[in-house]
C-alpha positions in Angstrom: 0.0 0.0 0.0 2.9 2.6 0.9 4.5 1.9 -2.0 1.6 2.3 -4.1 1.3 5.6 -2.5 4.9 6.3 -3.1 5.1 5.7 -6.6 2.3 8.1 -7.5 3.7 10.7 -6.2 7.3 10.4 -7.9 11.0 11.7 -6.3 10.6 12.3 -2.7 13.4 13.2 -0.3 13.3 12.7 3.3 15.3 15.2 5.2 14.9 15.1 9.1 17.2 16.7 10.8 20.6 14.7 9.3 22.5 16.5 6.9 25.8 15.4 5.2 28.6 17.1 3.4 29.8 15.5 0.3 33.3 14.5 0.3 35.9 17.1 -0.9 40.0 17.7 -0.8 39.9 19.3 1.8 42.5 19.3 5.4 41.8 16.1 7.6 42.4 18.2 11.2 42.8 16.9 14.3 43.3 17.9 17.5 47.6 18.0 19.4 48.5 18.1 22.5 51.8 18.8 23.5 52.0 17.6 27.3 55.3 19.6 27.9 53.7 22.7 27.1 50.1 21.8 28.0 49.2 23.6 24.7 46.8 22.5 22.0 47.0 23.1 18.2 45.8 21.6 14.8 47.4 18.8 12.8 46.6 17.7 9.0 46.2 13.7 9.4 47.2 13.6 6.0 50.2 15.0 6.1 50.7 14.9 9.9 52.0 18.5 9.3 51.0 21.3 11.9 48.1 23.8 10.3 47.8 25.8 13.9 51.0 24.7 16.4 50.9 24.0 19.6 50.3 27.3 21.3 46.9 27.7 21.9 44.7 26.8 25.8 42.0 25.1 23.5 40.9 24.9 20.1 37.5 24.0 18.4 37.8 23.0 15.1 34.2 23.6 13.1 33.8 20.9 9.5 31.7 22.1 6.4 32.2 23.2 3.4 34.6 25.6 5.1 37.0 24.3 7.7 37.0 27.0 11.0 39.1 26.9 13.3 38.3 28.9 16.9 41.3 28.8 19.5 41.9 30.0 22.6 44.9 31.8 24.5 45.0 33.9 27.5 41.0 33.8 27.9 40.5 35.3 24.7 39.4 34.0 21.1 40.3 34.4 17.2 39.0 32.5 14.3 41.5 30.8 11.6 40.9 29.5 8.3 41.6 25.6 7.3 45.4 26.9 6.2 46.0 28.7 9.6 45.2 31.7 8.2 43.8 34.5 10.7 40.6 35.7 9.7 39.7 37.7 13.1 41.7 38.7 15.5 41.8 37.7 19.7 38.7 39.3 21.3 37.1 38.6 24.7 34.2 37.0 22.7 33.6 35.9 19.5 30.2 34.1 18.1 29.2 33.8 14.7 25.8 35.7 13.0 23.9 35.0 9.8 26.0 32.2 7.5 27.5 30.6 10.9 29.8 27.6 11.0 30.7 25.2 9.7 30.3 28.0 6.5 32.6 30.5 6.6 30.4 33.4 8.6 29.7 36.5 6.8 29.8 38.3 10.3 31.4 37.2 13.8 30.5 39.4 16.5 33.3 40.1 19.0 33.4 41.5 22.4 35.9 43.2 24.6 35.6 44.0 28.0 36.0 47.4 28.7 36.3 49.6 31.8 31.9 50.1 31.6 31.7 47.0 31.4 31.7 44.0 28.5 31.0 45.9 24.9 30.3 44.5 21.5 31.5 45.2 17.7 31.1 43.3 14.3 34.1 42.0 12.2 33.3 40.4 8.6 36.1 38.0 7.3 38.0 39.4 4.8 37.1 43.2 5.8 37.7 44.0 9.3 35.8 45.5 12.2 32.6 46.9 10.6 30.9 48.3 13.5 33.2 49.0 16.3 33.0 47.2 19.7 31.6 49.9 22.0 28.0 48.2 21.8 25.9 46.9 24.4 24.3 44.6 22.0 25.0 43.9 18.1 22.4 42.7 15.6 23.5 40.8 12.3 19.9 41.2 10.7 20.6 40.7 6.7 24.1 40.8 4.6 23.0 44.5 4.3 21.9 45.6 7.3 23.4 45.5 11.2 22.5 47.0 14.1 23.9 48.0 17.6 22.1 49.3 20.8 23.4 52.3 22.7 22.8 53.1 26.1 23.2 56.7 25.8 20.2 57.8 24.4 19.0 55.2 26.5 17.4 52.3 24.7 17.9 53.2 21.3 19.0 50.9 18.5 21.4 52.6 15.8 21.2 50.8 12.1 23.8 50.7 9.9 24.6 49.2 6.2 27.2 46.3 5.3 30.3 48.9 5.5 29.4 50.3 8.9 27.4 53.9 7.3 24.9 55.1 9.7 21.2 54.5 8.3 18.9 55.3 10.7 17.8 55.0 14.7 14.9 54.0 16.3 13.8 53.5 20.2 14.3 49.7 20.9 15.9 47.2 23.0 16.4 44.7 20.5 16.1 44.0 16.7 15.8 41.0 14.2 14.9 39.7 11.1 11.1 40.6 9.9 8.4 38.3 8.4 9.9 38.8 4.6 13.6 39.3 3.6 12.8 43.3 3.6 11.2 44.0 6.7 12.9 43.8 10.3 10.9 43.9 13.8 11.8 45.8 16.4 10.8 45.8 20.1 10.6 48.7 22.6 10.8 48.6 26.7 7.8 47.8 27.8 5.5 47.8 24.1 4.8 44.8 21.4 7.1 44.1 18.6 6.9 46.7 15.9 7.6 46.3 12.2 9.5 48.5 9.8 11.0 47.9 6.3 14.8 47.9 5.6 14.8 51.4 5.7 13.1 52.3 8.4 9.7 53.0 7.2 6.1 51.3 8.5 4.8 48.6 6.0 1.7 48.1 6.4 -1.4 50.6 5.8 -3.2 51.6 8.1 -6.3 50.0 9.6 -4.8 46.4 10.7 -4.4 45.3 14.3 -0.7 44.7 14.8 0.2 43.3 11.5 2.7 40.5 11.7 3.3 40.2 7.8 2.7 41.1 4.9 3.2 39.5 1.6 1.7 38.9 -2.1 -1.1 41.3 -0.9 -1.8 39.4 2.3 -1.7 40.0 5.9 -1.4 37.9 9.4 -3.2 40.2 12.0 -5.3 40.6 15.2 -5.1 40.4 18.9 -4.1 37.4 20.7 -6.6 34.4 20.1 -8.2 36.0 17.1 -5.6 36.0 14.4 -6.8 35.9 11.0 -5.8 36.5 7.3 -6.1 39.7 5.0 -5.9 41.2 1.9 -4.6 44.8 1.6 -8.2 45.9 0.4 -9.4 44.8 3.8 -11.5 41.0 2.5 -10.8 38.4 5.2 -9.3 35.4 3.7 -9.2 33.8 7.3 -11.8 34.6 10.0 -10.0 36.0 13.1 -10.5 33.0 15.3 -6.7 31.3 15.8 -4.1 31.5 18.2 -1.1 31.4 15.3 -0.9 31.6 11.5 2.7 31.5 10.2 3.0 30.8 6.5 4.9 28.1 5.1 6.4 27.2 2.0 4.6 28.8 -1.3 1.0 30.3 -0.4 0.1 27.3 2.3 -0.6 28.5 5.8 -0.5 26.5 9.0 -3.0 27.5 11.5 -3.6 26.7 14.9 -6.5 27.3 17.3 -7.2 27.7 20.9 -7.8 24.6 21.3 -4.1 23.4 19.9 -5.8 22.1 16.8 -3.5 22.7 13.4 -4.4 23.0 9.7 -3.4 24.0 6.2 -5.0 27.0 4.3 -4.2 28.2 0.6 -4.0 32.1 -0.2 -7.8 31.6 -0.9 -9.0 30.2 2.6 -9.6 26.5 1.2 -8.3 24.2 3.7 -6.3 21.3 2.5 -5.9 19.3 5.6 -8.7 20.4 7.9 -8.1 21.6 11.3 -7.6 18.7 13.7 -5.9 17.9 17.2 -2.4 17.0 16.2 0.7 17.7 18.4 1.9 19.9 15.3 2.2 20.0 12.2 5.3 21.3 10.1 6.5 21.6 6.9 9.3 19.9 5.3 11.7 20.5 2.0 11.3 17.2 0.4 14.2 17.7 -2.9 11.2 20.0 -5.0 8.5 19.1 -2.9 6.8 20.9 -0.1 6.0 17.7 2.4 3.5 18.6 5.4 4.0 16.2 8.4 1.6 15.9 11.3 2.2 14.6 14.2 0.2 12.9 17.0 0.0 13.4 20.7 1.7 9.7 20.9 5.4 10.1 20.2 7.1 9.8 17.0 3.7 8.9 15.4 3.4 10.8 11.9 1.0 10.9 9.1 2.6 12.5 5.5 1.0 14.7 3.1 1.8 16.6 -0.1 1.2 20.3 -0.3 -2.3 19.8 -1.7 -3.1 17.6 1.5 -3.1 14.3 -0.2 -1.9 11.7 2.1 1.2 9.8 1.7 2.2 7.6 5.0 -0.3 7.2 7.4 0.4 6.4 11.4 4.1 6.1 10.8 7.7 6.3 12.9 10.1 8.5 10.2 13.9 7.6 10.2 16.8 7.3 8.5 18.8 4.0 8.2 21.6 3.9 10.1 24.4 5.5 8.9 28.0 3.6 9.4 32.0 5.1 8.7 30.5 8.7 9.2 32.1 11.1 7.2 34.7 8.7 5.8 33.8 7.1 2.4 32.6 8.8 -1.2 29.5 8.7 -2.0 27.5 8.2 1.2 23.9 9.6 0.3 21.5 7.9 3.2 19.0 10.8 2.5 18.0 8.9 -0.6 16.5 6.5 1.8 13.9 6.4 4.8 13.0 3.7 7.2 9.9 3.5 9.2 7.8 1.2 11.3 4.2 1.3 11.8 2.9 2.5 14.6 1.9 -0.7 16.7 5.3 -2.7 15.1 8.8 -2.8 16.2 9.9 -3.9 12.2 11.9 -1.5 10.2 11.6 -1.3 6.5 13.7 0.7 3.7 12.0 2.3 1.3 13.8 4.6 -1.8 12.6 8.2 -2.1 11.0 7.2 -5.2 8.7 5.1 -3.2 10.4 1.5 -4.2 10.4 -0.9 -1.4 14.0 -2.4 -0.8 13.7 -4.4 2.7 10.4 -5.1 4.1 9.1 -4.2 7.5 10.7 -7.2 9.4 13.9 -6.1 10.4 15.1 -4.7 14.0 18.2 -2.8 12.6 19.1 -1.5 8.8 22.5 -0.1 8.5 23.5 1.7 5.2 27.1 2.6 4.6 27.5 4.3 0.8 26.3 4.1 -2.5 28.6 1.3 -3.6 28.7 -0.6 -0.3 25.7 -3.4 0.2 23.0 -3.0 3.3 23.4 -4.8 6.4 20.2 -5.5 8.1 19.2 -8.2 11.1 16.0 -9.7 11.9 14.0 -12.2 14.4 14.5 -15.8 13.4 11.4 -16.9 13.0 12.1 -20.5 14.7 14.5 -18.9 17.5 12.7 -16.0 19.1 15.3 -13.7 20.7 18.2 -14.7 17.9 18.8 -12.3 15.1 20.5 -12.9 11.8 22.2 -10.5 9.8 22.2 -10.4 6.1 23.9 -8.4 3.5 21.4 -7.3 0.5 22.1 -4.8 -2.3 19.9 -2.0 -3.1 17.1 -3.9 -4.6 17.1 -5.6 -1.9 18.7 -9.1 -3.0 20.3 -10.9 -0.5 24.0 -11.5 -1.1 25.5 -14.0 1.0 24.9 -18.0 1.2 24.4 -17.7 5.0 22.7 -15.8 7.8 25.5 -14.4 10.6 25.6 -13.7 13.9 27.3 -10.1 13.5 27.9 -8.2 10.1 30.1 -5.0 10.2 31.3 -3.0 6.9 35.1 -2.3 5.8 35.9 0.8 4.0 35.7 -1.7 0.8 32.4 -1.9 -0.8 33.7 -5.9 -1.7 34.4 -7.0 1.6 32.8 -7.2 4.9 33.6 -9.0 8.0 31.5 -11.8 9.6 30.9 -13.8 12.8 29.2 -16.9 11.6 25.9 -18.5 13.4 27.2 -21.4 14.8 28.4 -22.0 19.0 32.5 -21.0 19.3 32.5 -19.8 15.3 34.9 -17.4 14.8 35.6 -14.2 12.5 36.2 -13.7 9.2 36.7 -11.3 6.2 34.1 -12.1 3.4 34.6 -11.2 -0.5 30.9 -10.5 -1.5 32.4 -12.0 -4.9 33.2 -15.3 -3.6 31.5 -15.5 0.2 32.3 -19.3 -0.4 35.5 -18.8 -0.1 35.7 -17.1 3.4 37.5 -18.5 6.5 36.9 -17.3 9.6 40.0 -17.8 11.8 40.3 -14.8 14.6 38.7 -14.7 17.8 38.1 -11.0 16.9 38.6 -8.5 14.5 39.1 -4.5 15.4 39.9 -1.6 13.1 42.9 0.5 13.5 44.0 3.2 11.2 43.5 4.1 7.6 41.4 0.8 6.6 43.6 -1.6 8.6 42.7 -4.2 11.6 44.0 -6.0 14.1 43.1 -9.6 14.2 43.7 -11.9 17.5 44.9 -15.6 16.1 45.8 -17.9 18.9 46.9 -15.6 21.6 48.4 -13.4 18.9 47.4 -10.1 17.0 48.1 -9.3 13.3 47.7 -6.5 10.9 45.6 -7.1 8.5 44.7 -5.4 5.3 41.2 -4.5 4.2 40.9 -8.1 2.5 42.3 -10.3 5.5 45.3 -10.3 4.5 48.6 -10.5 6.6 50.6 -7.1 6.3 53.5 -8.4 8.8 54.1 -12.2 9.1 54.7 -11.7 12.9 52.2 -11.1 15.6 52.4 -9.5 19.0 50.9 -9.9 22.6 49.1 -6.7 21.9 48.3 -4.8 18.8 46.1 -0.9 19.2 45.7 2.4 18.0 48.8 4.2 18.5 48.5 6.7 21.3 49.2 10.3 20.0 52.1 10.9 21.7 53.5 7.4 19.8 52.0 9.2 16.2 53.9 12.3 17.2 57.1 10.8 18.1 56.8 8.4 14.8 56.5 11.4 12.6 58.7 13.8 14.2 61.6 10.7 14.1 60.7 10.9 10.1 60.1 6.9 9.6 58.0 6.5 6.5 54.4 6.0 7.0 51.6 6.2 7.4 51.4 4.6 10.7 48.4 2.5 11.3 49.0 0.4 14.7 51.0 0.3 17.5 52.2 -3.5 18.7 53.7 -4.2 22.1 55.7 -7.6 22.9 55.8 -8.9 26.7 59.6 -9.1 27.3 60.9 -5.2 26.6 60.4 -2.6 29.2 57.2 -1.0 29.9 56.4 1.6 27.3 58.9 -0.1 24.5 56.9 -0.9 21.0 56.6 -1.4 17.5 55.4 0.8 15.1 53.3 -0.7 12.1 53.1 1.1 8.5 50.5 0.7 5.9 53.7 -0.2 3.9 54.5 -3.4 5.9 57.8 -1.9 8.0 57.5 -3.0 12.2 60.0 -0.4 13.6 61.0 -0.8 17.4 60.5 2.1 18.9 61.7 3.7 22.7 58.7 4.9 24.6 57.7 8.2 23.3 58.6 11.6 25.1 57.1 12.9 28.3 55.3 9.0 28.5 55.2 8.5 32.1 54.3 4.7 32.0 50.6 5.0 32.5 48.5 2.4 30.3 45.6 4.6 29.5 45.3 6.1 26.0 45.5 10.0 26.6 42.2 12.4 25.1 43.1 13.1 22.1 41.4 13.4 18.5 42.6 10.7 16.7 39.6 9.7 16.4 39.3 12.2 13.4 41.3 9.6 11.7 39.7 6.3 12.9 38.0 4.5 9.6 35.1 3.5 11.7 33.3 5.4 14.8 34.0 2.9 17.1 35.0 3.2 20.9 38.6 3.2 20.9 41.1 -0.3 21.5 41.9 -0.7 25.3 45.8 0.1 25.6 47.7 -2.5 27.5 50.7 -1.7 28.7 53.1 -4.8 30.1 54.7 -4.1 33.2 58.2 -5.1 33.1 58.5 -9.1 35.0 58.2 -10.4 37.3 55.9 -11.5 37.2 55.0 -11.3 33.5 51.2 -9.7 33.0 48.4 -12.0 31.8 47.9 -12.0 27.7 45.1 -9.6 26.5 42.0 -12.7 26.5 39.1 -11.9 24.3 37.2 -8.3 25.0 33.8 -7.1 24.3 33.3 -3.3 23.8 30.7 -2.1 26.2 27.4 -0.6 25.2 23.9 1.0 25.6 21.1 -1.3 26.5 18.9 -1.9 23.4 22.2 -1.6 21.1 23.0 1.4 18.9 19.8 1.8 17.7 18.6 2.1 21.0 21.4 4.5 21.8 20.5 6.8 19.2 17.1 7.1 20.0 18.1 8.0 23.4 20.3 10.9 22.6 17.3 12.0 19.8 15.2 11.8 22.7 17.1 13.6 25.5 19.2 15.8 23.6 18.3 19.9 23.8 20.0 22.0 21.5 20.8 25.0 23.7 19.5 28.7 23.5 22.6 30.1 23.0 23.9 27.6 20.6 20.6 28.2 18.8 21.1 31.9 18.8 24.8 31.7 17.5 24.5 29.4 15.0 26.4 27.0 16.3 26.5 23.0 14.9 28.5 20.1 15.1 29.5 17.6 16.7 30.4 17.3 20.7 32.8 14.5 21.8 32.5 12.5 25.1 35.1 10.2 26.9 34.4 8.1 29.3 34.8 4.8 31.9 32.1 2.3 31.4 32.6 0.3 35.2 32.5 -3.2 35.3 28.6 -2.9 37.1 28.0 -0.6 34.2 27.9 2.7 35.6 30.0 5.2 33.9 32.7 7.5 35.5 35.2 9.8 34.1 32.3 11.8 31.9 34.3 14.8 30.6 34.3 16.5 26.7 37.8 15.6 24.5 36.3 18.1 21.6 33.9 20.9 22.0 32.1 23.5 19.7 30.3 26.2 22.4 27.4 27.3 23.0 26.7 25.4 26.0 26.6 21.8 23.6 29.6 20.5 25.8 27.7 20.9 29.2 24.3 19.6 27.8 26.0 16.2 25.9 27.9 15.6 29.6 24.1 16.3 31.0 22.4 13.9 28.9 25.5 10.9 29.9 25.4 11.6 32.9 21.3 11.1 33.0 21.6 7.2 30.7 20.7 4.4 32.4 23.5 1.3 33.4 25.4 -0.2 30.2 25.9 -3.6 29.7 30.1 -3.6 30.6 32.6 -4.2 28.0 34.0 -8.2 29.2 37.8 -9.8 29.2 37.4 -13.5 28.4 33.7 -13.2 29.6 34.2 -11.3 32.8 32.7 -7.7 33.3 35.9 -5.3 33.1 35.9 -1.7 32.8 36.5 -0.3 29.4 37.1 3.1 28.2 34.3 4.8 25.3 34.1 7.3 22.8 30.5 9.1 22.1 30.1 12.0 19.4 26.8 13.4 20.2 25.4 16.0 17.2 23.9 19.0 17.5 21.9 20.7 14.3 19.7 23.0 14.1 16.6 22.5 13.9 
């Protein structure tokens, strides 16, 4: 039936709240520490070559289309480019206005505390301090037009064009964008909002009760609880009888009345979806398509229209499949793809935008990787309640392997994945979706490394593999991780040719001793790297930037020196969230606020966590390795701090505790 409903309506695309930016040549930064100096700076994982050194207090780096970097020295901040180039200077405060991070702001409004107290100016990139900081407040309201408040004449808002010439003033304590791209509202101590075009002049005629907009010959006004719609000539389009009409998209109006019941209106007063008691009802930008989604008092629960009110999905939970290597492979385009589950069922399905069905609602977990990589989805057996197989399927939805698995988990090669067969004590594998015949699955486990590598544990040993299970060093070692980044610094700054993917450690040398491994097959023995001070936890730090998958990081073990000689690393489990990932995410989707003040500032990214999952599964140690303001940092720690117990992370089947790795998004809404 959905897909009937699909196809008849054509291309659709299904856009909630997840946006990706394609792939480009752009710097891969991370995040240095030097622990001599305690200072933090930007390093190219490419090249490993510095792009900011190490002489900042702390540094936010902000990813788009245009790489930002913010630091922070001696309490104040300045904004660099992706080269290191400094495109505003060290103020007090800095937040960006109008095209804010991650694209390259048009305005940043700085702040400098001065002997009256903390004052405000606006720089623009490329052109210098526009309006100087002696402000109590600044306004960014168009490319054309910003703004400051003055306290001498008290309460009075100045206005000023995109090179800083005086335009006008008018009473006000504050100033924003209007209900068109040529009006801006205004609001004075103690009065309503007023409304005045870009240069200063009333729009509207006269005769309206506080007009709120005005637009293609129509007008939002009336008191509070009697809104309604106008045209110029005075004909009511809408009675005065709603709370709130806000137009959205192309002549379509969502109303809502006093008694929190929402609808859509044309420009002629014909309703399209009548008024009813949903929780809300918004508009989305579906590719071309204006997409009207109402929601139910129920969570989650949605119905679908068009913008003529047809229905599309009826009684509905919208997602996207899960998306896997974030930010890491070509061509990853999961917006061309929902999931969603009725409202009584716990089954995912995939669906195209075009409204072809690819998996069917049976599935507890779909995870997409790219374009070119196949699907890996689990599901109930049907015999075994309580077991799930996973599957691979391409994006018809053909399965693609000659057996069901226990576990399925994507490499940065669409050709191979890795596998954990069905059967009691099977073992793990690499599989060649050409010939899945052919696999043999060998190592107790399997864990990534750098740049497309793993480490594979093979009777008590660990190799590097490649990305096809194949032995890059003949040896193996007691332990095999991600190389620490003090170990990455002191490998590069020795010059040994790289790129270093793993760091291997043997029982008999000293504590600290160990072996660096190269994507080009060289093990060099290495000393233990400067300032190490023999501790076996992996320092913060943002390697993570250059991880191939978002996974928790490898536990560091660190042999003490005998006697007596340490245990061998047994078998490890990863901790995690009770439910899964899929569970995990709906938590944070659920709990997750995206603060005021990031709201305000534009701010967006991604926040990440560190900490101990405890062997009851409590967690300890919450604290932010990488932040991006606006208060994201203290509301990601809040919503840790909230979860429930994890299920612990295990060594040879016995609860352990186990350092993890979050990366909790915030985007606007």
């Amino acid at each position: 039936m959905l897909s009937s409903i699909f196809l008849k309506r054509g291309l659709l695309l299904l856009l909630l709240g997840y946006v990706l930016i394609p792939q480009r040549a752009v710097a891969q930064p991370f995040l240095q520490y030097d622990p001599k100096t305690r200072k933090t700076g930007v390093w190219d994982a490419a090249t490993y070559q510095p792009i900011l050194p190490c002489a900042f207090d702390e540094v936010s780096i902000q990813k788009g289309k245009d790489l930002l970097l913010v630091a922070t020295k001696d309490g104040k901040k300045a904004l660099y480019d992706g080269k290191g180039k400094q495109l505003v200077p060290f103020f007090d405060q800095m937040h960006f206005m109008m095209m804010s991070a991650p694209e390259l702001p048009q305005w940043v409004v700085v702040g400098s505390e001065l002997p009256e107290g903390m004052r405000y100016g606006i720089y623009r990139p490329g052109k210098g301090l526009v309006l100087p900081v002696k402000y109590k407040e600044v306004y960014a309201i168009y490319p054309d037009l910003i703004a400051g408040r003055v306290e001498n004449p008290p309460q009075e808002i100045h206005f000023f064009n995109e090179k800083g010439t005086f335009l006008y003033a008018k009473e006000g304590n504050s100033a924003g964008r209007g209900y068109n791209d040529q009006t801006i509202i205004l609001r004075r101590p103690g009065k309503d909002w007023l409304h005045y075009d870009k240069q200063g002049n009333d729009p509207f005629p006269p005769g309206f009760t506080k007009p709120v907009w005005m637009e293609d010959s129509l007008i939002i006004a009336g008191e509070k609880d009697a809104v309604g719609l106008f045209r110029l000539n005075g004909d009511t389009v809408l009675s005065p009888v709603y709370t709130n009409i806000q137009k959205e998209g192309t002549n379509r109006f969502i109303v809502r009345t006093p008694k929190r019941e929402w609808g859509l209106s044309d420009e002629k007063g014909r309703f399209l979806i009548g008024v009813q008691p949903f929780y809300g009802l918004n508009r989305e930008h579906w590719e071309q398509e204006e997409v009207y989604i109402s929601r139910s008092t129920e969570g989650g629960i949605s119905n679908v229209y068009d913008r003529d009110g047809n229905l599309l999905l009826e009684q509905v939970q919208i997602s996207f499949p899960s998306l896997m290597l974030i930010n890491q492979l070509p061509q990853q385009e999961p917006w061309r793809y929902l999931t969603f589950r009725k409202k009584e069922g716990t089954r995912l399905g995939l669906y195209h935008k075009d409204g072809r069905q690819i998996l069917p609602m049976e599935f507890n977990a779909i995870q997409y990787y790219s374009e070119l990589h196949p699907l890996l989805a689990s599901k109930e057996d049907a015999a075994k309640p309580g077991i799930y197989q996973w599957q691979a399927y391409n994006k018809k939805g053909k399965a693609l392997l000659n057996r069901v698995f226990m576990e399925l988990k994507g490499t940065v090669s669409p050709d191979w994945i890795l596998g954990l067969p069905m059967e009691k004590g099977a073992k793990w594998g690499f599989i060649s979706l050409k010939k899945p015949a052919e696999a043999q699955y060998i190592y107790d486990q399997i864990l990534p490394v750098l740049h497309g590598f793993y480490a594979g544990q093979l009777g008590g040993r660990w190799y590097l593999l490649n990305g096809e299970g194949k032995k890059v060093h003949a040896k193996g070692f007691d332990v095999m991780t991600d190389p620490m980044n003090l170990q990455l610094n002191q490998f590069y700054v020795e010059k040994h040719k790289g790129p270093l993917v793993a760091a291997a450690f043997e029982k008999e040398p000293p504590s600290g001793h160990w072996v660096a491994l190269t994507r080009r097959g060289l093990a060099i023995p290495m000393s233990p790297p400067p300032y190490y001070d023999g501790r076996s936890d992996i320092m913060p730090d943002m390697v993570d930037e250059m991880l191939v998958e978002e996974a928790p990081p490898v536990e560091e073990v660190m042999v003490a020196p005998p006697p007596p000689p340490p245990p061998p690393v047994g078998i490890q489990t990863i901790p995690s969230f009770p439910g899964g990932e899929q569970a995990l995410q709906q938590y944070l989707k659920e709990q997750v606020k995206y603060p005021e003040l990031a709201k305000k500032n534009g701010i967006q990214g991604r926040v990440v966590l560190g900490f101990q999952v405890e062997a009851d599964g409590s967690l300890s140690s919450i604290r932010v390795l990488r932040d991006i303001g606006g208060g994201c940092g203290e509301e990601a720690i809040r919503v840790v701090k909230g979860m429930p117990k994890w299920l612990p992370g295990k060594n040879n089947g016995v609860p352990a505790p186990r350092e993890y790795t979050l990366m909790v998004t915030f985007k606007a809404p």
